[in-house]
C-alpha positions as CSV (number, residue, x, y, z in Angstrom):
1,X,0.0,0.0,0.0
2,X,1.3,3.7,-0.6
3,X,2.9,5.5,2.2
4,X,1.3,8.4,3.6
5,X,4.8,10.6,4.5
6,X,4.9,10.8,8.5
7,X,4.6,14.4,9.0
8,X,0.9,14.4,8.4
9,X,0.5,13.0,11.2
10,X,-0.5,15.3,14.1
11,X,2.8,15.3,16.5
12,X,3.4,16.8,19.4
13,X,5.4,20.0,17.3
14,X,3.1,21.4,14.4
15,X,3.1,24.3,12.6
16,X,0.6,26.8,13.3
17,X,-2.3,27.1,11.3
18,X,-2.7,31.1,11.4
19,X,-3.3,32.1,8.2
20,X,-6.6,33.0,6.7
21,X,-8.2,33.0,3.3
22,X,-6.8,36.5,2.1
23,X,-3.6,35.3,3.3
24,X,-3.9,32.4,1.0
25,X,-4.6,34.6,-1.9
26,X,-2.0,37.1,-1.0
27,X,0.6,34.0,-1.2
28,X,-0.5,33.3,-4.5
29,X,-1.0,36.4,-6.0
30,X,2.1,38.2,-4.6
31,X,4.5,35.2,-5.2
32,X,3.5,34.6,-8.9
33,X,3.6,38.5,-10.1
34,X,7.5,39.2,-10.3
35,X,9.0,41.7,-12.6
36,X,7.9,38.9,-15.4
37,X,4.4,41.2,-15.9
38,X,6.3,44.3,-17.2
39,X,9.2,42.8,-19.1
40,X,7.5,39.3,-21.0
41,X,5.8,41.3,-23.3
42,X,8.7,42.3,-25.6
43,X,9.5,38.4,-26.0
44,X,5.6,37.4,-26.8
45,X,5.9,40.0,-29.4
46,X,9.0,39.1,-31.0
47,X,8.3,35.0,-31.1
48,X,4.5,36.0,-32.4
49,X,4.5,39.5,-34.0
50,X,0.9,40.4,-33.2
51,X,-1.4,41.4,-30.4
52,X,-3.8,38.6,-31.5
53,X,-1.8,35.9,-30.9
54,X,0.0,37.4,-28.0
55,X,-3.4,37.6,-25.7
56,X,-4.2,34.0,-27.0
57,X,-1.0,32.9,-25.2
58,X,-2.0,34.7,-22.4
59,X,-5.6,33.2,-22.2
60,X,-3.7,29.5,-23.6
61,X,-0.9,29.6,-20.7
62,X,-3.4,31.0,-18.3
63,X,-6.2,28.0,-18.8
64,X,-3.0,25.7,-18.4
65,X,-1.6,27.0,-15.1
66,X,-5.5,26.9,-14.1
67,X,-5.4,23.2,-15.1
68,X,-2.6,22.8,-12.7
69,X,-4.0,24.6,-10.1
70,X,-7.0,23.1,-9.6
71,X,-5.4,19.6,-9.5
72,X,-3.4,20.7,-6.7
73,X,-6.3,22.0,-5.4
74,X,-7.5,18.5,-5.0
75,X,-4.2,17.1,-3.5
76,X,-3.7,20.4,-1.2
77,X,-7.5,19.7,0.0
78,X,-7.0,15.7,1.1
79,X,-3.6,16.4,2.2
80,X,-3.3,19.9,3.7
81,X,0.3,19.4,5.1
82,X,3.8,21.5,5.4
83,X,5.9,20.2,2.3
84,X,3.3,20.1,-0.8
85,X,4.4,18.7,-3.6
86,X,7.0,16.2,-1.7
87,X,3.7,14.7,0.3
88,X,2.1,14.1,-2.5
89,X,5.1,12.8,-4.3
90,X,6.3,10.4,-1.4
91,X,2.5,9.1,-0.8
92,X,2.0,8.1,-4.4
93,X,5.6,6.8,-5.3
94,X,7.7,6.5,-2.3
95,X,10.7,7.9,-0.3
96,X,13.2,8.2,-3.0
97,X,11.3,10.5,-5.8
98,X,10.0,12.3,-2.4
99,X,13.5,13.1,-1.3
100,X,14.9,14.0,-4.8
101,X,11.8,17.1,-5.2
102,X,13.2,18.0,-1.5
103,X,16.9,17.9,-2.3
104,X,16.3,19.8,-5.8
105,X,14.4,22.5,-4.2
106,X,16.3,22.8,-1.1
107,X,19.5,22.8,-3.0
108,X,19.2,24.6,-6.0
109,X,15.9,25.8,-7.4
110,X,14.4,27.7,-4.4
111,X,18.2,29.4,-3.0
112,X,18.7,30.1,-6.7
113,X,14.9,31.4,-7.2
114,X,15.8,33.8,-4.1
115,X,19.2,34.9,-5.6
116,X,17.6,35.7,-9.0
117,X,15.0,37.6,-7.7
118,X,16.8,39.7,-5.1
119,X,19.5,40.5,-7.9
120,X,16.5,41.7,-10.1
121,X,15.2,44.0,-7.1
122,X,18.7,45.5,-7.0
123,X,18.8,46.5,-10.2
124,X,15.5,47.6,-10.4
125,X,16.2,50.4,-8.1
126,X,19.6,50.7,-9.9
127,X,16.9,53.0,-11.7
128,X,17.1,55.9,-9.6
129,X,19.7,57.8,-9.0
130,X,19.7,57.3,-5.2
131,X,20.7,53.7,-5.8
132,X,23.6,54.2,-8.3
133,X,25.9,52.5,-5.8
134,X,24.5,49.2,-6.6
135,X,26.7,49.1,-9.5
136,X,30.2,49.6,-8.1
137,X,32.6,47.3,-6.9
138,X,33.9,47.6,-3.2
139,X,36.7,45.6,-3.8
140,X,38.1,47.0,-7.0
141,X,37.4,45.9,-10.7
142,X,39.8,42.9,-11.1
143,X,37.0,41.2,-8.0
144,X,33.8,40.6,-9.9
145,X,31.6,41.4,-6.7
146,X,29.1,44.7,-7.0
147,X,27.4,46.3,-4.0
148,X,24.3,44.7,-5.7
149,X,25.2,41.5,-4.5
150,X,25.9,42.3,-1.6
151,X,22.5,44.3,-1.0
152,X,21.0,41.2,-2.3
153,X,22.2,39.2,0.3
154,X,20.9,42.1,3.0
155,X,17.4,41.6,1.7
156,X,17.7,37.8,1.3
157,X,18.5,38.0,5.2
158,X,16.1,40.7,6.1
159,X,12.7,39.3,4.7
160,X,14.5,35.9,6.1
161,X,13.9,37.4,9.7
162,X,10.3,38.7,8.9
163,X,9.5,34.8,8.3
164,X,11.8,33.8,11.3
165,X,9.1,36.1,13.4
166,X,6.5,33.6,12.6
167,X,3.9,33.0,9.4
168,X,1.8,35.4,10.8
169,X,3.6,38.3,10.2
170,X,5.5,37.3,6.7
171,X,1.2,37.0,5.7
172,X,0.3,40.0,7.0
173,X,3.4,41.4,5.0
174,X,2.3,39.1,1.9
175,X,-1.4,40.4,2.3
176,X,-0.8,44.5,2.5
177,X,2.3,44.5,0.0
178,X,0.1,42.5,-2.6
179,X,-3.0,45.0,-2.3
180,X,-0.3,47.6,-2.6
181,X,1.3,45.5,-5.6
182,X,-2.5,45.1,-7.3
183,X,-3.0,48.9,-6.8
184,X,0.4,50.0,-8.5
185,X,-0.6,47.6,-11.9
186,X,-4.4,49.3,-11.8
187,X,-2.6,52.6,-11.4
188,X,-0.1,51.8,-14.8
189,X,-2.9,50.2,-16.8
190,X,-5.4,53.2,-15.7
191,X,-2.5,55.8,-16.4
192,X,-2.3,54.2,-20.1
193,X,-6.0,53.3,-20.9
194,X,-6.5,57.4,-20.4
195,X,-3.9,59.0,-21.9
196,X,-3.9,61.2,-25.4
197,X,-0.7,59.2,-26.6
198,X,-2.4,56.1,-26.6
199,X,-4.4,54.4,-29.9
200,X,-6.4,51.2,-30.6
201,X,-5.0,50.9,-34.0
202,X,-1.4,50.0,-32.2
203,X,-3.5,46.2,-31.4
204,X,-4.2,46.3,-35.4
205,X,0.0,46.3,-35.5
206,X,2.1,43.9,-36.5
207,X,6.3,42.8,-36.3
208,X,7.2,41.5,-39.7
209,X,10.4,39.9,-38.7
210,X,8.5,38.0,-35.7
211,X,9.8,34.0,-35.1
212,X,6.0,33.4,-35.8
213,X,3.9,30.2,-36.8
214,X,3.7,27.4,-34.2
215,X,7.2,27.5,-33.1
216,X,6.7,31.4,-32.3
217,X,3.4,30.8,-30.5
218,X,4.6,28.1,-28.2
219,X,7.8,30.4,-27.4
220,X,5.0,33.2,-26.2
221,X,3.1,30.3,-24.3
222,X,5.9,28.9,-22.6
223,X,6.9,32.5,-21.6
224,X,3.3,32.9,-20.1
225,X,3.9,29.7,-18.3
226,X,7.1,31.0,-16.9
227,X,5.1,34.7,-15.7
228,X,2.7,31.9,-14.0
229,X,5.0,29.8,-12.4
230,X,4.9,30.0,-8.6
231,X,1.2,29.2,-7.8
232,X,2.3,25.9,-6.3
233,X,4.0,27.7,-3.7
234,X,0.8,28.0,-1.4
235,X,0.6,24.0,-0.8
236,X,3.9,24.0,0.2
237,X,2.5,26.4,3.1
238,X,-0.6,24.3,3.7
239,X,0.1,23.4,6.8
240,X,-0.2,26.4,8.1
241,X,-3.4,27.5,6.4
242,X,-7.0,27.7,8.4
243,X,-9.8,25.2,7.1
244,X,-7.5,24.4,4.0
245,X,-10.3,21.9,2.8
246,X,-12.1,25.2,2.0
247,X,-9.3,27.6,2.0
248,X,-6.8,26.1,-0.3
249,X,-8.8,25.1,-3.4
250,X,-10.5,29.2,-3.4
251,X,-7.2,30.3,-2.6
252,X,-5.3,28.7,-6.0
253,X,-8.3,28.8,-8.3
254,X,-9.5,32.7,-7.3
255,X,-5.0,33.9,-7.0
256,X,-4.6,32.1,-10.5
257,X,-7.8,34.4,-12.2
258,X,-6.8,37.5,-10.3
259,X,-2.9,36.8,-11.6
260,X,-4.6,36.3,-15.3
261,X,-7.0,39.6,-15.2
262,X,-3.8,41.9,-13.8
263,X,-1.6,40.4,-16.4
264,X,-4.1,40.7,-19.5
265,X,-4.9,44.5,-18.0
266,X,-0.8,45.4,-18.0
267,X,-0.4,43.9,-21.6
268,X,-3.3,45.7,-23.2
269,X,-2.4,48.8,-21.2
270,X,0.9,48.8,-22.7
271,X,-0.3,48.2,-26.6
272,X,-2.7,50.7,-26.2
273,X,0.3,53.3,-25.8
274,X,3.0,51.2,-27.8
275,X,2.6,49.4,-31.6
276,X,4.2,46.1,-31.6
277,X,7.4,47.3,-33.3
278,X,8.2,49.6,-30.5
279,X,7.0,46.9,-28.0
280,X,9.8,44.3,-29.6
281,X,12.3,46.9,-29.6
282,X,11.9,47.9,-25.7
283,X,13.6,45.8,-22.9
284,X,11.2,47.6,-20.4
285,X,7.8,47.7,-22.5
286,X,5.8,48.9,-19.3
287,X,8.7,51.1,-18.5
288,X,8.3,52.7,-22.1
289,X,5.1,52.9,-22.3
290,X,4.9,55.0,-19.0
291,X,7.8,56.9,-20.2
292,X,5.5,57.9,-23.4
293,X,2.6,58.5,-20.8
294,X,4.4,60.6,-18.0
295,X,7.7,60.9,-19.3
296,X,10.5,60.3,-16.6
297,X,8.0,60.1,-13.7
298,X,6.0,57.5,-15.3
299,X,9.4,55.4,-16.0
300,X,9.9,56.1,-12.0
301,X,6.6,54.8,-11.2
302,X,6.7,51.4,-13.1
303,X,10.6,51.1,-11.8
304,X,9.2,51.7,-7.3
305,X,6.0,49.1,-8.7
306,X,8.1,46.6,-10.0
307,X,10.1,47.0,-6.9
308,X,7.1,46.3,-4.8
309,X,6.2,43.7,-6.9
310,X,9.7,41.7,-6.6
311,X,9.8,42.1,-3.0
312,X,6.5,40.7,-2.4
313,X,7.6,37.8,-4.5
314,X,10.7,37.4,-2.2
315,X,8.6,37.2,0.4
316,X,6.4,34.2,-0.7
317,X,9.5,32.3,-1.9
318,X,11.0,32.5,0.9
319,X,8.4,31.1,2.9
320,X,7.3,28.4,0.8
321,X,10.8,27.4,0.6
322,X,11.8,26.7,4.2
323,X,9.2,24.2,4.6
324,X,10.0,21.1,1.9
325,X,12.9,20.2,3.9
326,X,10.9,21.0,7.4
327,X,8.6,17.9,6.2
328,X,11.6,15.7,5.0
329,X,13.5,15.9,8.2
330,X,10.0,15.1,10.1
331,X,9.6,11.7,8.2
332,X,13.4,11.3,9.1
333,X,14.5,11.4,5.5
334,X,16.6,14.6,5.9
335,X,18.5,16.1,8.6
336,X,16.3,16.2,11.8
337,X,17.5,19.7,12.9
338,X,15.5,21.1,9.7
339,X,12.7,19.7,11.9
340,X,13.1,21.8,14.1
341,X,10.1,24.5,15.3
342,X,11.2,28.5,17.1
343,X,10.0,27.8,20.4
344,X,8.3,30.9,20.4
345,X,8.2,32.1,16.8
346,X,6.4,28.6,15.5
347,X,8.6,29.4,12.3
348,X,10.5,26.5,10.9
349,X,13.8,28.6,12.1
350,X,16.8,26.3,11.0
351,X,15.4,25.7,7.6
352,X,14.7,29.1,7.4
353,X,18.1,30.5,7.8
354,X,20.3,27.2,6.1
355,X,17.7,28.6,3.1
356,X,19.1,31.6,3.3
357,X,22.6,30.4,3.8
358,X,22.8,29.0,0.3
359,X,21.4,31.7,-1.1
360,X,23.8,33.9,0.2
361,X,26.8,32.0,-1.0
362,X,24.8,32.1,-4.6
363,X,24.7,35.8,-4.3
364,X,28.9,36.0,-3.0
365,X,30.5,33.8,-5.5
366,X,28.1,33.8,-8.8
367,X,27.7,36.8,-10.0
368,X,26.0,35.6,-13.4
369,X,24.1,32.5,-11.6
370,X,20.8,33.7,-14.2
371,X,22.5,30.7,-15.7
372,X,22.1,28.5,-12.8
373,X,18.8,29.6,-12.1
374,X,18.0,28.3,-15.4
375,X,19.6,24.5,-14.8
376,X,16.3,24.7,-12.1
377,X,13.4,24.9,-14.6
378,X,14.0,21.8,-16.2
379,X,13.6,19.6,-12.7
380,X,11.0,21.8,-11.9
381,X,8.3,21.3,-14.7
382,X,9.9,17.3,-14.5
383,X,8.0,17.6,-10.3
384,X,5.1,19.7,-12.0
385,X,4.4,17.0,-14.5
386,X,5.0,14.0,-11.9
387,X,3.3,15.9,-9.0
388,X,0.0,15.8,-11.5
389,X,-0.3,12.1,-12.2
390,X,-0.1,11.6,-8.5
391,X,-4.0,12.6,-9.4
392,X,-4.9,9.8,-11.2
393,X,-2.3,7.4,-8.6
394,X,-4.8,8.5,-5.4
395,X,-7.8,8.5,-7.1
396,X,-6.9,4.6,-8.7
397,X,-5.6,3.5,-5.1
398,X,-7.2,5.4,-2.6
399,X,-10.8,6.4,-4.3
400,X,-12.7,6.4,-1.2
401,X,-10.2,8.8,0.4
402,X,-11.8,11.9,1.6
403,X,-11.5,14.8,-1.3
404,X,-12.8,18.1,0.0
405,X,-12.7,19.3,-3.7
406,X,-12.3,17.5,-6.8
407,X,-10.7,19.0,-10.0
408,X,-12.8,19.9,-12.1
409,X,-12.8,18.2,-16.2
410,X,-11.1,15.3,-14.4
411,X,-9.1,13.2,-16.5
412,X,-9.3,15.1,-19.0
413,X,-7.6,18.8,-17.6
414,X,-5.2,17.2,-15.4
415,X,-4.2,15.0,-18.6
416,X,-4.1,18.5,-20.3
417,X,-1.4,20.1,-17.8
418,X,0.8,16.9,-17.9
419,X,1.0,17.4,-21.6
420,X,1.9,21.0,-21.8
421,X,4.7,20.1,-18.8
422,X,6.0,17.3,-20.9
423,X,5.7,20.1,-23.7
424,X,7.7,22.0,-21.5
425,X,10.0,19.9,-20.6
426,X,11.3,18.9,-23.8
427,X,12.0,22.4,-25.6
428,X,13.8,23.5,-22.2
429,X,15.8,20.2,-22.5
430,X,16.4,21.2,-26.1
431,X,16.8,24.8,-26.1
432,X,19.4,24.3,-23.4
433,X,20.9,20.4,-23.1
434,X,23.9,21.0,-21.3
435,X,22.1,22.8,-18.6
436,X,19.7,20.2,-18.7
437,X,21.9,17.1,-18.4
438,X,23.7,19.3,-15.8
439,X,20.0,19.3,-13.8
440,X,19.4,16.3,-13.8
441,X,22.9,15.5,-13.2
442,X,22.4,17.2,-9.7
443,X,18.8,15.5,-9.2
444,X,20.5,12.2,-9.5
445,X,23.2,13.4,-6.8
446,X,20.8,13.4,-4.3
447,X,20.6,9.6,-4.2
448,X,24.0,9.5,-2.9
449,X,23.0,11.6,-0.2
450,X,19.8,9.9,1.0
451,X,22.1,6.9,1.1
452,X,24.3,8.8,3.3
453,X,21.4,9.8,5.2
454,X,19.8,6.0,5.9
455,X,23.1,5.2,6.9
456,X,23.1,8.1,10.1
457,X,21.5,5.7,12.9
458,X,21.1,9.4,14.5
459,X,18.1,10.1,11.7
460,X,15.2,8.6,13.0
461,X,11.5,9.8,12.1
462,X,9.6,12.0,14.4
463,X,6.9,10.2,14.0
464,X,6.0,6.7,13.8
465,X,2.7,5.6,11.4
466,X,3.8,5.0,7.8
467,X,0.4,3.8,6.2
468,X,-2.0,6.0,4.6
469,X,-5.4,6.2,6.2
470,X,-8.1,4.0,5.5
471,X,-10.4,4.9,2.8
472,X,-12.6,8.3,4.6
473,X,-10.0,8.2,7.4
474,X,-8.8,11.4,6.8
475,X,-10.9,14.1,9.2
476,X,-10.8,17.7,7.9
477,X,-8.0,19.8,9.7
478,X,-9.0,23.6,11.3
């Protein structure tokens, strides 16, 4: 019989379940919407060369991630634990695949996720003059270390000890900075919709030198599925979410439209001022477009939002992160000290900062880890893709297992998203081999490890019940 992993079972240390349903959204919302919503347009244009196609990709890539969503909706609901994607994986196929999401995520894809996007928030505010230090080096030009890294690594640290304080806070944070976030993108799309400059014949545009056809459409989609990415985060919290039976399908389902709706409003804000030509041409579309608007204020204005916006993004990956290898070291498959719960924070604490540990030595001795970053998104649309058919694995071994929620367009939309991540997986294994064999190089090290790991008599579980529950033995969690 499959193995339900041993921290879902109630122990004497838990994480608190603290946050609420706007907190849930917030998590969602904030952690998906990066800097991605002002800069992917210029790439949609060029692979596509018109508007039309562009906003199909949007409402394509969108439907997908939805697809995704809403079958981890049905997982998150019947197993609302710390560590996600690694309780599903190690109920439906065992310890090993488990531990190889955890090591992959706790060793490269969520330290480099947090080193690429606190490098990004640096030189976002490189923007204004205030912040021109960012690009000098301290230690002289044959060092290649910039004062951006090393305010990088402040902020790593900084929202690091927000989430040390305890979930509560780091939500409260997520909810207000995400309203704010949500207000700033309204604010550039209304500032764009009612200007003079602005015209509707810029969506009748078109880029004649475009990739175009099928190969230039799927480049647009898989770029919308890359602005998506990061909805999964909230089950990795799900732990520590109230009634998440309730709260964890609305949460994914009603974040994902509200993602789609701000990031359809920002793109057609932007065509309305710019034709596609121009939109190609920019590196910042939304910061040209506001520059057309409002001139240097406007560019300003979309430079502080996409700050926000990164920051809040920070925040969710940050918490999300901290909590695969929590739940690994709780079923005694990692070390047991990432168990560990602040005695008075209720904040995974030790997890937290080794997190940020790694992420700092990212930001100190890689100063062009973009690269690395990308060896990350072939393993993580490999655990997307497997994480889905667990679906079909509970539903075929465990059909009477309580399901709060149940996806929607079952087989057929969680057939769908498997596709599109095997889709996925093969033009980023393509576009990029050597990174690729590289990634999965490193997944394949972690077996080594868990080896080492059986063999420390010192690791033992913190828990004891390894069998899933009985068919309807699973009572909803508040």
């Amino acid at each position: 019989m499959s193995r339900l992993p041993l921290s879902v079972k109630q122990g004497p240390a838990e994480l608190p379940r603290v946050l609420g349903t706007s907190q849930a959204i917030a998590i969602v919302v904030g952690t998906i919407i990066g800097s991605g919503i002002f800069l992917v347009p210029r790439e949609m244009m060029q692979a596509t060369g018109s508007p039309s196609l562009v906003y199909l990709a949007w409402v394509v890539g969108g439907l997908l991630s939805l697809f995704g969503a809403m079958s981890y909706a049905e997982l998150g609901a019947m197993l609302p634990f710390a560590g996600g994607e690694y309780i599903y994986l190690r109920g439906a196929y065992g310890d090993t695949t488990a531990f190889l999401y955890m090591w992959t995520w706790f060793a490269v894809a969520k330290p480099a996720s947090i080193a690429a996007v606190t490098i990004g928030l640096a030189r976002t505010l490189e923007f204004f003059p205030a912040f021109a230090w960012l690009e000098s080096q301290p230690f002289g030009s044959h060092i290649p270390f910039h004062e951006s890294q090393l305010f990088a690594i402040a902020v790593t640290w900084l929202i690091t000890g927000l989430n040390y304080l305890g979930i509560k806070k780091a939500g409260d944070f997520q909810l207000a900075f995400t309203l704010l976030k949500a207000i700033l993108i309204l604010i550039v799309a209304g500032l764009c919709f009612t200007s003079p400059a602005g015209s509707w014949s810029n969506f009748a545009t078109s880029l004649p030198h475009a990739t175009g056809g099928f190969s230039g459409f799927m480049l647009a989609l898989i770029a919308t599925l890359w602005a998506y990415d990061g909805w999964n985060d909230l089950t990795m919290v799900a732990g520590e979410v109230r009634d998440p039976e309730r709260n964890l399908p609305f949460a994914l389902i009603s974040g994902l439209c509200i993602v789609g709706v701000l990031f359809m409003a920002t793109n057609a804000a932007i065509q309305y001022i710019l034709p596609a030509a121009h939109i190609a041409a920019s590196e910042r579309p939304a910061v040209a477009a506001l520059t057309v608007v409002a001139d240097t204020h406007g560019a300003g204005f979309v430079a502080a939002a996409m700050a926000v916006s990164i920051f809040v993004t920070l925040n969710g990956t940050i918490m999300s992160g901290a909590r695969v290898p929590y739940a690994a070291a709780r079923d005694g498959l990692f070390f047991r000290t990432f168990a560990h719960i602040h005695p008075r924070f209720q904040s995974p604490s030790v997890s937290l900062i080794i997190q940020a540990l790694l992420a700092t030595i990212l930001l100190a001795l890689l100063s062009q880890f973009q690269q690395h970053f990308e060896l990350a998104i072939f393993a993580e649309w490999l655990f997307y893709m497997l994480t889905t058919t667990t679906v079909f694995l509970y539903r075929h071994r465990q059909p009477g297992l309580s399901r709060p929620y149940r996806v929607w367009g079952y087989p057929v939309l969680p057939a769908l998203f498997i596709l599109c991540a095997a889709v996925v997986l093969v033009w980023s294994f393509a576009g990029n081999i050597k990174g690729s064999l590289i990634g999965t190089v490193f997944i394949l090290f972690g077996l080594p490890v868990l080896w080492l790991i059986r063999r420390r008599s010192e690791i033992a579980p913190l828990n004891a019940t390894k069998n899933l529950p009985s068919d309807g033995d699973s009572p909803p969690l508040r």
